[in-house]
Every structure is written in C-alpha cells, then in structure tokens.
C-alpha positions as semicolon CSV with decimal commas, in nm:
position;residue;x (nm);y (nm);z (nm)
1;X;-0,923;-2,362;0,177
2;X;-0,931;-2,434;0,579
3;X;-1,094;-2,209;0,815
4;X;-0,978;-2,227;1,206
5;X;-1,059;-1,990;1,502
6;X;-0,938;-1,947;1,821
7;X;-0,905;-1,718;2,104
8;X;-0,646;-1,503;2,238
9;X;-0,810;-1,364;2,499
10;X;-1,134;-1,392;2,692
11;X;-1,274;-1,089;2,407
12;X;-1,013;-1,177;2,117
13;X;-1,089;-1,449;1,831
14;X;-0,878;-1,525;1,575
15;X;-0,958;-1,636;1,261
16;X;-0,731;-1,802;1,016
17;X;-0,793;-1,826;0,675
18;X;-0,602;-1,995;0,403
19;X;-0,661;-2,049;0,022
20;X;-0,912;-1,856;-0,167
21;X;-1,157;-1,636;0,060
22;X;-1,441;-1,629;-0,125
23;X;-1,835;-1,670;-0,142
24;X;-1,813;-2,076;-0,063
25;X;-1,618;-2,013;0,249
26;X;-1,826;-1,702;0,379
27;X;-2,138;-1,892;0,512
28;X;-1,905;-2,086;0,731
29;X;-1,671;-1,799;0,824
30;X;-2,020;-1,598;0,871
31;X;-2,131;-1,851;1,131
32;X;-1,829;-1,884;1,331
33;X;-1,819;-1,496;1,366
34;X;-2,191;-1,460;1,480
35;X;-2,116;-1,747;1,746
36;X;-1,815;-1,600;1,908
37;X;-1,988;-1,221;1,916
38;X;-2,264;-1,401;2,041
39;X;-2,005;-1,501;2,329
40;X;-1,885;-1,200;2,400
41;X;-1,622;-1,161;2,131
42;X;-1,517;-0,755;2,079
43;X;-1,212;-0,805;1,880
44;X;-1,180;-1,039;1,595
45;X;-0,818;-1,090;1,417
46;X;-0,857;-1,222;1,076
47;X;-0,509;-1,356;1,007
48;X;-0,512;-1,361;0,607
49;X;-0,111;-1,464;0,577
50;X;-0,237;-1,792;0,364
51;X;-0,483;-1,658;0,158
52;X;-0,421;-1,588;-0,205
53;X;-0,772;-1,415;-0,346
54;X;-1,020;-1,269;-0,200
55;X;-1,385;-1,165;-0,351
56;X;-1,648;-0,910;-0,286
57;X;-1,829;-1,122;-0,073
58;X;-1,516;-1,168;0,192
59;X;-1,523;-0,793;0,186
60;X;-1,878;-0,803;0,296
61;X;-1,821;-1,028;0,576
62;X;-1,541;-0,852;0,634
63;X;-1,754;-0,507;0,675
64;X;-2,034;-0,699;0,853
65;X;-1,791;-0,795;1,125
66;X;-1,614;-0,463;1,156
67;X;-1,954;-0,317;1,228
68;X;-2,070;-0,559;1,474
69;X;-1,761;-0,540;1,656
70;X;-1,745;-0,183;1,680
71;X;-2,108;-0,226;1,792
72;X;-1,979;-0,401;2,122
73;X;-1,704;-0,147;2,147
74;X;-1,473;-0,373;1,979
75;X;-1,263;-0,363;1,615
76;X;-1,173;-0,607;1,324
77;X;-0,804;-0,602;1,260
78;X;-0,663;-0,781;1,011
79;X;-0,311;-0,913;0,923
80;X;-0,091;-1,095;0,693
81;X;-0,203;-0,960;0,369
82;X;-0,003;-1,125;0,110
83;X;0,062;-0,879;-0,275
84;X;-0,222;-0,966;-0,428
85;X;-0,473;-0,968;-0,147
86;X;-0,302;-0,589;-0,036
87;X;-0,425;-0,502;-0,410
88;X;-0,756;-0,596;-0,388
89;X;-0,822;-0,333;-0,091
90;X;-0,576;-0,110;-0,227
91;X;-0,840;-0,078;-0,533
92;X;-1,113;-0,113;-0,317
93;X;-0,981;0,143;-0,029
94;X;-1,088;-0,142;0,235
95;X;-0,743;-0,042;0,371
96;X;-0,858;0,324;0,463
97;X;-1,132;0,093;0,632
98;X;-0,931;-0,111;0,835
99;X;-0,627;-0,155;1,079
100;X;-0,405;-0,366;0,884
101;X;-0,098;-0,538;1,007
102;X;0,185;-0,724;0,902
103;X;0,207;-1,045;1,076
104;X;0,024;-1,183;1,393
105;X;0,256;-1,022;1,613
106;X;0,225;-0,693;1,500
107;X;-0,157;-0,748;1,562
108;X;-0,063;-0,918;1,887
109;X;0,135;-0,643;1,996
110;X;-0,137;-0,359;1,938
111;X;-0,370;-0,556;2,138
112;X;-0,147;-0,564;2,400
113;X;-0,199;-0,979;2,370
C-alpha cells in the first residue's frame, strides 16, 4: 500500500492511494488530510484507480473529509473506482454520498483543473 499527495491547484490536493485502503493506512491518510485543510485545502481528489479493498474505516475518513471540506466551502471527489471497490459503496450507498468519477481527468475536468 503507498500513499502520495499532491496539489493541483493552490485549493486542490490529491491523494493517491494504492493497495488495500484500510484501518492501517487511515492514521496516515488522516494526517495528511488535516495538514493540507489546515493549509487551505477546499477540494481533495482521492484518486482510488490502484486500490483493490476498502474497509469501514476508509469510509469514515472518507466522510470525515467530505464534511470538513464542505465546511470550507469545498467537496471530496473521488475517482478511479475499480469493480470491487464500486461494490463496496454500491452496498453501502457512499455513491449517493459522493461525486464519483472515472479517471483523473474526468475529475480534472469538473474542476476545471
């Protein structure tokens, strides 16, 4: 599992996940999040195109960002969702909850990045 983050624009983080997201990668994920709304972050981008499984507590983190973005008049999109990840909030209706795209473009391209 390997965790990076970057920026797309001077409000815009990315954060790209790969392997399993799950309750040993949230404390880390958790902390990079809370630095870069501490920055000024609005929008995060979780790009999820190499992750295989994700657990309740991902979801969690998941929610925990959406809310503190919206806070700050900002939004978590998300992107990349491979079968079995799509599933998982298929079952759980986390994709009522969030805007879900494709790829990185697609998620590029609503941003207007």
């Amino acid at each position: 599992m390997s965790i990076t983050s970057s920026s797309l624009t001077p409000s815009t983080a990315v954060i790209t996940v790969s392997g399993r997201f799950d309750a040993h990668q949230v404390p880390k994920i958790q902390k990079d999040v809370d630095g870069m709304l501490a920055n000024g972050t609005t929008v995060v981008v979780f790009d999820l195109s190499d992750v295989n499984f994700v657990d309740s507590s991902a979801l969690a983190v998941m929610v925990r960002t959406m809310k503190h973005c919206r806070e700050r008049g900002g939004e978590l999109i998300l992107c990349g969702l491979r079968q079995p990840v799509r599933i998982i909030f298929e079952l759980t209706r986390m994709d009522k909850a969030f805007r879900i795209f494709d790829d990185m473009q697609q998620a590029r391209n609503a941003l207007g990045a």
